[in-house]
N, C-alpha and C positions, 0 to 999 in steps of 0.2 A: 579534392582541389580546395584549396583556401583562396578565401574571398578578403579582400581588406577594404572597408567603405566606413564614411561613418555612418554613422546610426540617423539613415535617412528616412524616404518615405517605405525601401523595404524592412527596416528593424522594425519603424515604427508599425506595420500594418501585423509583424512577426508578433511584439511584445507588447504594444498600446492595446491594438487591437484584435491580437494573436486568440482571446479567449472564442472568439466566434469560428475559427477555423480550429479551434481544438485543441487551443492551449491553455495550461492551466496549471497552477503552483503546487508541484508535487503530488498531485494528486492521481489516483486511477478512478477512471470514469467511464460508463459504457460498457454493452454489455463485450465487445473485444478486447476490454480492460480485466475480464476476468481474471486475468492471468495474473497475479500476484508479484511475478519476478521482474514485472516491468518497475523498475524504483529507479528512484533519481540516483546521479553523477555523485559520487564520495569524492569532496575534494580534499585531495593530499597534504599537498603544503602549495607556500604562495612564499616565493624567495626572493629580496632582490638581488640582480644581476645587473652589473654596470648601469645603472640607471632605468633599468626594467626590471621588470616582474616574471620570473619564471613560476608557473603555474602547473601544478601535476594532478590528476585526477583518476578518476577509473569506476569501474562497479562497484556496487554493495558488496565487498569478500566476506561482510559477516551474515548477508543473505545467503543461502545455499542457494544459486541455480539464476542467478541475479543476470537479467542480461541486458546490453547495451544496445542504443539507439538502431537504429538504420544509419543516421545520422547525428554529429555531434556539434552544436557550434558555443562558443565561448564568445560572452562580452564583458567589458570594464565598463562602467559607467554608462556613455551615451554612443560606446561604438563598439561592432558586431568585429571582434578581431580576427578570428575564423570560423567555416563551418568546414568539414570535414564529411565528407559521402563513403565512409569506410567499416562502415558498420562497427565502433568503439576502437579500432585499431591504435589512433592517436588518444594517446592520452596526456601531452603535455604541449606545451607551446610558450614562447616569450613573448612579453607585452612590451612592445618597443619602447624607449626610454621617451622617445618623444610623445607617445602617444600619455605615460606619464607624467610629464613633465605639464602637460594641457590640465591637470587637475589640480594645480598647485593651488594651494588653501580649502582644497576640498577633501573628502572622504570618498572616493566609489566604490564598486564591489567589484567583485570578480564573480561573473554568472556561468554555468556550464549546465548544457539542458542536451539531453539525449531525445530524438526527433527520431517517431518513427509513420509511414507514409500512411495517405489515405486519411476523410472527413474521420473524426468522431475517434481520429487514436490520438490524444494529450502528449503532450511535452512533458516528459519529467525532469524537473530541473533544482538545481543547488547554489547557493550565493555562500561568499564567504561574510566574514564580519566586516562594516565597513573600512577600510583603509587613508587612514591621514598621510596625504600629501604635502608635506612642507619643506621650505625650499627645492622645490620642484624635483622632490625626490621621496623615497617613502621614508615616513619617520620611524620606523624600529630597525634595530638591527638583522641582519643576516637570522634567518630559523625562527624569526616571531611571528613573522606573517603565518605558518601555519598555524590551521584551525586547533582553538580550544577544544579537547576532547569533553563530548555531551560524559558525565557519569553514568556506569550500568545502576539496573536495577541489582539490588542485592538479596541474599536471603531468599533464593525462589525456592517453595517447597510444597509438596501436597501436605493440606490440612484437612480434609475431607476426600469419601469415598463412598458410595453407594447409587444403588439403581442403575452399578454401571457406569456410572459419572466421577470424575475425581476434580477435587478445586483445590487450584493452586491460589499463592498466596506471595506475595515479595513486598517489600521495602525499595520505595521510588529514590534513584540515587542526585535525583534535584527536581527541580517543579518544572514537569516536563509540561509541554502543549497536548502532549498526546500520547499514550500507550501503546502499542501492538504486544498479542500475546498469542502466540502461534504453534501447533501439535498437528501432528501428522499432518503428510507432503500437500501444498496446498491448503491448508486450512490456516487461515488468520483473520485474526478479531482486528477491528480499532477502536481503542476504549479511549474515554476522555482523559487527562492528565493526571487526574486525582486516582484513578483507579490503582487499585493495588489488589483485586484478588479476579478471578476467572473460573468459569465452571466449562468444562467439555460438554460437546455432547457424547451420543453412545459410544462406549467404548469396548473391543472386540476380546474376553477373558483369557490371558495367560500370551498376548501383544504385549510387545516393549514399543513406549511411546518416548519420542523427546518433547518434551516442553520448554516454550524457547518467553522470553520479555525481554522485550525496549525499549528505551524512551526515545522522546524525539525533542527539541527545543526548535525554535520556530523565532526568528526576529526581523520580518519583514517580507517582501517579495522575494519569493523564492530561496526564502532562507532555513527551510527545515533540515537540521540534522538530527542523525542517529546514533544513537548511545555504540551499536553493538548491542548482542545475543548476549545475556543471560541465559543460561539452560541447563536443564539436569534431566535426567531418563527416568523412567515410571515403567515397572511392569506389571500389567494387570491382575491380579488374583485370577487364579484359572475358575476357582469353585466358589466366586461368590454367591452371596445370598439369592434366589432367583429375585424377576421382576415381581411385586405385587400380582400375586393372581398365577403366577408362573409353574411350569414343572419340567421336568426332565426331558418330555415332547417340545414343549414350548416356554422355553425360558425366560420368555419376555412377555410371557400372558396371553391372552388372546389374538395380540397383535403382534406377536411373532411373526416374521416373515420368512422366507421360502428362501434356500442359499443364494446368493447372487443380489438380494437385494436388502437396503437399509431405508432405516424411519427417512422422512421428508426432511422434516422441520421443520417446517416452516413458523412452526410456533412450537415452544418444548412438548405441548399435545396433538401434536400432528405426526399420526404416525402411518399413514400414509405409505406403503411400501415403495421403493423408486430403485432405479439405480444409483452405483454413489456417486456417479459424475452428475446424474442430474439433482442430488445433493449437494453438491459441490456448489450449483451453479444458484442452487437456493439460497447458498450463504452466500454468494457473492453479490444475488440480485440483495440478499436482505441490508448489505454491506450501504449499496447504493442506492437505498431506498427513498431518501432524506434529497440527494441528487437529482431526481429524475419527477419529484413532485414539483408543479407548478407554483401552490400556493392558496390560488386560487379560481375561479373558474364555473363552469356551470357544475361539477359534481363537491364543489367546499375548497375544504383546505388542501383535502386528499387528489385533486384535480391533477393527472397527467400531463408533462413535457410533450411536446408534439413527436410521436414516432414511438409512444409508451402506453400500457393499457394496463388494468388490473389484473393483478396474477388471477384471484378469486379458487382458490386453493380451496377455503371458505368464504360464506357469504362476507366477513366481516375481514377478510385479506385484502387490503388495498395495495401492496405493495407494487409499482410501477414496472413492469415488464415488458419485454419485445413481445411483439404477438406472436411468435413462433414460440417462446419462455409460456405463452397464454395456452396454444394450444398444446404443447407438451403435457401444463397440468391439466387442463380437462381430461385428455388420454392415460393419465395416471389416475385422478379420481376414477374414470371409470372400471380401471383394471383392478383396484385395489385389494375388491374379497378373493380376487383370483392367486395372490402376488402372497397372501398370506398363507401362515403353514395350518392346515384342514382340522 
């Protein structure tokens, strides 16, 4: 159902005050944000039409497995022009001429945020560049409004290999806000802007990996986009060198583990035997680590957000966790000599 209101006391309590209920500029947050694929709205192009704005959007298609809201709603400036309960089905809509014509001598954006239900799941959302309204029409011609394409990263390649690990290496294709660099399903870093090189971790000998980089530029409220995937494929050496300390039983040394399970991580010397989902969830708690710290408090700096505790992996592992994330590693620390190969 589409809604047409202006941007009243509901927009305002959606977007002024929307961070308290779970909304948040592009970001993944919480531990039911593990999921990777939840990423903002790609907006297409932004065309006029008789004195409106035809606006098109959709999923990340350069994300694999990229999926859409519960719900989609689209605003220009100061009013909420539709939401949509269709789980991404709509992906385009016109912005009545009148309602652009209300912007004349201004610039506003075009927002489109993917809404999905329940406390503590974020909005993922996308703005365009702002748009100059003059003579109560938009000033560029017909195919400008679409978005500036961000540049890829270029040059991705392995430049190193060993212990198992391979680091890759690329050339940033403009001075992004922000990096991602991403290998096998599930697994993705976010590095700050400047970044241009990455190290894996354990890698499985004589696996074919893809290795994916891309930037992102960032100019305001809900204004992050994304380059697109750079990527190229890496197959492991099947017979590399062993680990330090390693042999033919135990190829990783002492801390070889038993089939079925991989290192932690929680720090590159935590080798902590786990399953790989609860690997997974390591990188993601480690992702959101920076999120979930108070600041300050009765335990410092390291002081937990209300509903978060220390993983305590190690004594000196502060990273903020569900207490469920808590008691999992306790139940692994304890299992650990068992988990490894004898």
């Amino acid at each position: 159902m589409t809604q047409m209101k202006r941007r009243g006391a509901y927009v305002k309590a959606l977007v002024a005050g929307g961070l308290a209920a779970g909304l948040t500029c592009a970001t993944v947050a919480g531990p039911a944000q593990a999921d990777v694929n939840r990423r903002p709205p790609r907006i297409n192009s932004i065309i006029p039409v008789d004195g409106g704005l035809r606006v098109t959007w959709g999923p990340d298609t350069f994300f694999s497995g990229t999926v859409a809201g519960e719900a989609t709603v689209l605003t220009f400036g100061g009013y909420q022009e539709g939401t949509w309960n269709d789980r991404g089905a709509t992906t385009s809509f016109t912005i009545p001429a009148a309602h652009v014509r209300a912007y004349a001598g201004q610039a506003p954006r075009v927002t489109v945020c993917y809404l999905w239900p329940g406390v503590g799941h974020p909005s993922e959302c996308a703005s365009s560049d702002p748009i100059p309204i003059a003579g109560n029409v938009p000033s560029f011609p017909p195919g400008a409004g679409q978005l500036r394409p961000v540049p890829k990263p270029q040059n991705l390649r392995v430049v190193a290999y060993g212990d198992y690990r391979a680091t890759v290496q690329w050339v940033n294709g403009s001075s992004y806000k922000k990096v991602l660099f991403r290998y096998d399903p599930g697994v993705q870093v976010d590095m700050p802007g400047n970044a241009t090189k990455a190290t894996t971790g354990t890698l499985v000998p004589g696996k074919t990996y893809t290795f994916k980089v891309e930037g992102a530029w960032s100019g305001g409220l809900f204004a992050t986009r994304y380059s697109g995937w750079t990527e190229i494929t890496y197959t492991v050496p099947k017979n590399p060198p062993f680990w330090p300390g390693g042999s033919v039983k135990k190829p990783y040394g002492p801390d070889t583990c038993k089939q079925g399970y991989v290192w932690r991580e929680t720090t590159p010397a935590d080798h902590v035997c786990v399953t790989p989902a609860t690997r997974d969830q390591v990188r993601a708690d480690n992702a959101l680590a920076a999120s979930r710290r108070q600041g300050w408090g009765p335990y410092g700096p390291d002081t937990c957000k209300q509903g978060y505790v220390w993983r305590g992996a190690t004594p000196a592992d502060h990273v903020c966790v569900t207490r469920a994330t808590y008691n999992q590693t306790q139940a692994d620390n304890a299992l650990a000599a068992s988990r490894r190969v004898p």
